[in-house]
N, C-alpha and C positions, 0 to 999 in steps of 0.2 A: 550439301546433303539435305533431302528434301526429309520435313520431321514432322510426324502423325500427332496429334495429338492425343494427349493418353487419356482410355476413357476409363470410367467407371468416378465416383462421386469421392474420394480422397481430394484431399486440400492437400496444396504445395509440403507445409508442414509437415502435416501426417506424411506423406510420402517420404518425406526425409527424415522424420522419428523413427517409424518401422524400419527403417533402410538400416537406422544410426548412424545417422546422417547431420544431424542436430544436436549441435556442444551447446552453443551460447546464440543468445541470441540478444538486442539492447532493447529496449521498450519503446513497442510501439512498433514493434517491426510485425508480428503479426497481424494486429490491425489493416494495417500498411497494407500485405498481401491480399488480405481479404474484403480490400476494396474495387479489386480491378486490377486492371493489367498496370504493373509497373515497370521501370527500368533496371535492371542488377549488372550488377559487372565486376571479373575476375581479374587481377592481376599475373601477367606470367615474364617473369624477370628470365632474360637469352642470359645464361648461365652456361649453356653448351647452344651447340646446333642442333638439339631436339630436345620436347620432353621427355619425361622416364614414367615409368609404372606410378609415379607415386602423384604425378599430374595429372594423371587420369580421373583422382576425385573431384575435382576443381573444376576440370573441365565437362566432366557427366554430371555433375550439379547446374552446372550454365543450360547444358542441353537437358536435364530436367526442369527449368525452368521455361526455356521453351515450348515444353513439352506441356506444361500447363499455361501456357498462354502469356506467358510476361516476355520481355524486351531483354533479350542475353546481348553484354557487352566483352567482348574477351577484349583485354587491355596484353598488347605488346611492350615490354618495357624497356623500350629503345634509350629512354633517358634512366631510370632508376635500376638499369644494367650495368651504365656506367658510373654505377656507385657501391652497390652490392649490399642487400638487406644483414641485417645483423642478426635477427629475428632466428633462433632455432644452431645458431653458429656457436663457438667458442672460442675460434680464433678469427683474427682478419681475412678476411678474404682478396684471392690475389684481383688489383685490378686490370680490367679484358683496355687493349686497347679500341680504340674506335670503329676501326678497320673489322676487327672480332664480336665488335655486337653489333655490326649493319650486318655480318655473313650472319648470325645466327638468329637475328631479326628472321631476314630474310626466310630460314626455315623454320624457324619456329609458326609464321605466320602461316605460313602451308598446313601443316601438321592439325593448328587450330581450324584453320575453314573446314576441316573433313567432319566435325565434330557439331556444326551448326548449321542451320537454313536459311542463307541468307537470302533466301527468293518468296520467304513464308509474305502469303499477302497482305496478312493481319499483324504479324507481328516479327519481321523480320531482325535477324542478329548482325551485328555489326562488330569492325573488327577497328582496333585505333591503335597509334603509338606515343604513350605521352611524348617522343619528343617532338613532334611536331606542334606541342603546345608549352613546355618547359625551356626546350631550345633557345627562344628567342626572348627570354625573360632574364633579365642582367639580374647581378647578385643581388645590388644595392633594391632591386625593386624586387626581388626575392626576401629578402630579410626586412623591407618594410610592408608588405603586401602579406604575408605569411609567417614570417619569424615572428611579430609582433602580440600574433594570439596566440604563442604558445609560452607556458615557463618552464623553465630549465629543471625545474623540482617536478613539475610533473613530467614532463619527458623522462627523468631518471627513475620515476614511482613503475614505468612501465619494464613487465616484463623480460623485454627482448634484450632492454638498456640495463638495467640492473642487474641481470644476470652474467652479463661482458662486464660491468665493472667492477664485480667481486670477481674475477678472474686474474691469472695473470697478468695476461697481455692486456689489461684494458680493455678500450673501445677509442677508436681514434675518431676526430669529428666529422671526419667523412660520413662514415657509418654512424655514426649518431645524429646524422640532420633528414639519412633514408625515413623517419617516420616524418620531418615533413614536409618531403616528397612527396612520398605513397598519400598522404592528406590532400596535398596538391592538385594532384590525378582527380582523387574524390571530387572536388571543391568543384573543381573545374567543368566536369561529367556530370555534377550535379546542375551546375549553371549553364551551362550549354547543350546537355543533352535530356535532361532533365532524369536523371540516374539518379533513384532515390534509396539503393540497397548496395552495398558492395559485401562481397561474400568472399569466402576465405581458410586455409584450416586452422586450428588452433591458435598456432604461434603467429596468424597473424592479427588477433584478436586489438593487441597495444595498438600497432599503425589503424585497422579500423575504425578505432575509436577515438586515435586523433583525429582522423577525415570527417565521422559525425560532429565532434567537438567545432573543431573548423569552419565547417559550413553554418556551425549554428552561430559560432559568432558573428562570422565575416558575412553571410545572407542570409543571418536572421528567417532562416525556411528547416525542418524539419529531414533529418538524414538517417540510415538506420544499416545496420552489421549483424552478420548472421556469420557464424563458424560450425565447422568438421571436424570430429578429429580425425588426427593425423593418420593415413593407413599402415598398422599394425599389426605384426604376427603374435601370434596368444601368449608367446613370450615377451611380448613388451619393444621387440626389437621394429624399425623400421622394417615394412612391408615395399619390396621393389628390389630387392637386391639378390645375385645368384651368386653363384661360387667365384666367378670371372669378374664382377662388380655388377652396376648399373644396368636394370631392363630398359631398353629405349625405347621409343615408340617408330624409331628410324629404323626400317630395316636391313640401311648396308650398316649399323652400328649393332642390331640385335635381330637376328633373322627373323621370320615369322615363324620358321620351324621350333630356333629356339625361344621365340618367344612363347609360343606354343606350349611347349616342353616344361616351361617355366610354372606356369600353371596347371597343368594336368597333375606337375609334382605336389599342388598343394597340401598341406596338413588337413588331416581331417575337424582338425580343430579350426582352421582358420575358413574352411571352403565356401560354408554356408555363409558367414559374415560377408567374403569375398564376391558371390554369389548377389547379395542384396546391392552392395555396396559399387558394383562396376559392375552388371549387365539390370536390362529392362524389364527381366524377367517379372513376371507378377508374384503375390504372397504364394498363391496356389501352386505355381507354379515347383517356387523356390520350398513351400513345403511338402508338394512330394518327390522332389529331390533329398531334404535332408531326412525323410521319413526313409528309403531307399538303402539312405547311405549308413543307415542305424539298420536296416535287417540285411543289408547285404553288403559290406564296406569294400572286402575284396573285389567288385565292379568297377570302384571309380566314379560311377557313373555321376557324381555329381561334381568332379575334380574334369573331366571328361568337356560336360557341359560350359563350363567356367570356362573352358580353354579355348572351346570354339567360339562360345558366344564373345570374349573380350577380343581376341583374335581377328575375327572377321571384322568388330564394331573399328578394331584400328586399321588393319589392312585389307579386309572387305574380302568377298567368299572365295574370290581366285585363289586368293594368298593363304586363306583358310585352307582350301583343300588339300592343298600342294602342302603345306604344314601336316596334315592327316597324311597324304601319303607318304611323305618322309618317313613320317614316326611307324604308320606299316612296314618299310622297308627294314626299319630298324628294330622290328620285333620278328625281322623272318620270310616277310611276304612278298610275293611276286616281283620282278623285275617289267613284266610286261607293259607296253602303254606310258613307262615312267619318263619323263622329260627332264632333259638334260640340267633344267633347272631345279629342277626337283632333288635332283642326284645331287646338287653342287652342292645344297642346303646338306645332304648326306652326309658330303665328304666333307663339308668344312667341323664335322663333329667329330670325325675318324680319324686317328692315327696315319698319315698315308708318306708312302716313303715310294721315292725316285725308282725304275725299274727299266735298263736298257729294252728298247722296241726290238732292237737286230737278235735278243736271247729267243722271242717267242716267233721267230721265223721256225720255220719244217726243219726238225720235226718236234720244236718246242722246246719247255725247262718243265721239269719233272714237279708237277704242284708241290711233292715235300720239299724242295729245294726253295718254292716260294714262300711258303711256311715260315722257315728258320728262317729269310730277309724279311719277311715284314715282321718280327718279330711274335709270331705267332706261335711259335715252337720254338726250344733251345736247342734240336738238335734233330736230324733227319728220322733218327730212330723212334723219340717221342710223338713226331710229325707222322710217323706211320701209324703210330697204335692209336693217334689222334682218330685220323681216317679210318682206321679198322675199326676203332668204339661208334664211327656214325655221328661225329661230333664234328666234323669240316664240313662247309660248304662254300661253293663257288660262283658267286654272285646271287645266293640264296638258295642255291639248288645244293644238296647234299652231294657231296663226294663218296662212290660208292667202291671206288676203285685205289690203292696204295699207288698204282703204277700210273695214275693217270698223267697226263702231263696236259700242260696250259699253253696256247698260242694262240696268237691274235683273232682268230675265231671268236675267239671268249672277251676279248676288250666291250667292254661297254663304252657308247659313245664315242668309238675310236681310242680311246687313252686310257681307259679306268680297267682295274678285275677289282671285285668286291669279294674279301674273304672273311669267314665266318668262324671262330671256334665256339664251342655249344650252343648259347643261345642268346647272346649278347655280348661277346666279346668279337670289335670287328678291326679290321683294316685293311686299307684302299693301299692298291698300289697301282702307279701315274706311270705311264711306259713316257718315257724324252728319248731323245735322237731319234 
């Protein structure tokens, strides 16, 4: 993904202040920025075979950083996957076999290349897997090489640790040695790649700051942590989550339609935050949006704009548009023009129930009769006063007739009739045999 550089005379910081984008940051990390182009690099632990909504910060901070000139390192966590961060947990986490985090390496690494420029000529981003550097390091030279500058008192002062250990379950020492891993990564990225920033949300503030500690012992050279906070709805609750679970950024796991949808639903309280914080939009931009959304809220218009702009930035304008027309289909609109794939994103939201092909031969089944099987009516009589009130329609086209009847004419795409009661209540029904 080829990436403009952003103009107008805003420093890295300020851009991530305004955004609120900037929790914490360690001393010396401004400086740092404000000398030149540096290295920074994100951690993203294959947890599944894709990221979710809530990866999105981490990763449009890397490409914000590109975006002003510095060196984006997105870190796969091929080895510190097969441990599992503690950081943000309260119970153990199950561990993935091996087999499970080369597959979701594999995708996760996809996912991340759509999001940076690795062809920029001045400052191109790179993509790495610690384990291609942890792999081949035995224990015994793990715990002299690295265990040694750490103590076990301060490992426990942090955060991520002391929070598992007044828990029930504890912390077992697996998960208590992931901060120094994630330090590891640092150390290593520091020494070899010359990676002077690693950046992060909140909760991962502890391991950051073992990685600065680290390096400052073990190569005596200067390291530096910057944190997010975590993305959050106005009630305090994690931001990324729908009714059904997790928004993915994969979209045989989370359509584009519905991711789509996911967003245009946002809170008018959370939108504008949303707005800053996951698309490029400029200040001007984003404040006559939320000026808009105060004289006129029933638009949407700036729940609308969220949708498209994050939308396409993950699945890019094709899959944008096709997400717009779905959700036109689904407030009413045209059938004309619409593609088969566009329809499926429809029907995988609709209610749709089995419908023999041989009923809608000559001279057809009577639409009230279709009514009461898709469960659109409880009863043929209802089904009629339905259509007589001008509340049915048949693949978006009103039903003007009680007596009409439905035959393969009417299938869309060969298989499908789309049925409507008033203005948002639908279901698909799939003609087999």
């Amino acid at each position: 993904m080829a990436v403009t550089p952003m103009p107008g005379s805003l420093a890295l910081l300020e851009e991530l202040e305004w955004r609120g984008l900037l929790f914490q940051q360690t001393e010396g990390c401004a400086a740092a920025l404000a000398k030149g182009r540096v290295h920074g690099y994100c951690g993203f632990d294959p947890t599944a075979d894709s990221l979710h909504v809530g990866n999105l910060v981490p990763l449009l901070a890397l490409r914000r950083f590109q975006l002003f000139g510095h060196h984006p390192i997105a870190l796969a966590g091929g080895a510190t996957g097969m441990v599992g961060d503690p950081s943000g947990k309260s119970s153990e986490r199950n561990l993935q076999t091996s087999e499970q985090v080369a597959h979701n390496i594999a995708c996760i690494k996809q996912q991340l290349s759509r999001f940076l420029d690795f062809e920029a000529p001045a400052n191109p981003a790179r993509l790495v897997d610690n384990a291609s550097w942890t792999g081949p390091v035995t224990f015994l030279e793990f715990l002299r090489d690295v265990g040694k500058y750490f103590s076990v008192n301060q490992m426990i002062a942090k955060d991520s640790v002391r929070s598992r250990l007044e828990s029930e379950g504890g912390i077992s020492y697996t998960e208590f040695s992931y901060m120094l891993l994630q330090a590891f990564d640092f150390c290593y990225l520091r020494q070899s790649a010359h990676c002077e920033i690693q950046v992060g949300a909140t909760d991962q503030w502890g391991n950051i700051t073992a990685g600065t500690d680290l390096i400052r012992k073990k190569l005596g050279v200067p390291a530096w942590g910057l944190t997010f906070p975590l993305l959050t709805k106005s009630d305090g609750t994690k931001y990324g989550k729908s009714a059904s679970g997790a928004v993915w950024l994969d979209p045989v796991r989370t359509t584009p339609y519905r991711f789509y949808q996911f967003f245009v639903q946002a809170e008018d309280a959370d939108v504008v935050k949303l707005l800053k914080v996951l698309t490029f939009l400029s200040q001007e931009e984003i404040g006559a949006l939320a000026t808009e959304m105060k004289n006129n809220p029933g638009a949407r218009a700036a729940q609308k704009t969220l949708a498209r702009e994050v939308t396409t930035l993950v699945h890019g304008k094709s899959a944008c548009d096709d997400a717009l027309r779905a959700s036109e289909i689904m407030f009413g609109g045209g059938l004309d023009g619409v593609s088969d794939a566009v329809f499926q994103d429809v029907v995988g939201e609709i209610p749709t129930k089995d419908f023999e092909r041989a009923k809608l031969d000559a001279p057809g089944t009577p639409l009230l009769d279709l009514l009461v099987h898709a469960g659109l009516a409880p009863s043929r009589g209802q089904a009629r006063k339905d259509i007589e009130g001008g509340g049915i329609s048949v693949n978006n086209v009103r039903a003007a007739d009680a007596a009409r009847v439905v035959t393969d004419h009417d299938l869309l795409f060969e298989k499908y009739i789309l049925l409507r009661k008033g203005k948002r209540t639908y279901a698909v029904l799939r003609v087999v045999g």
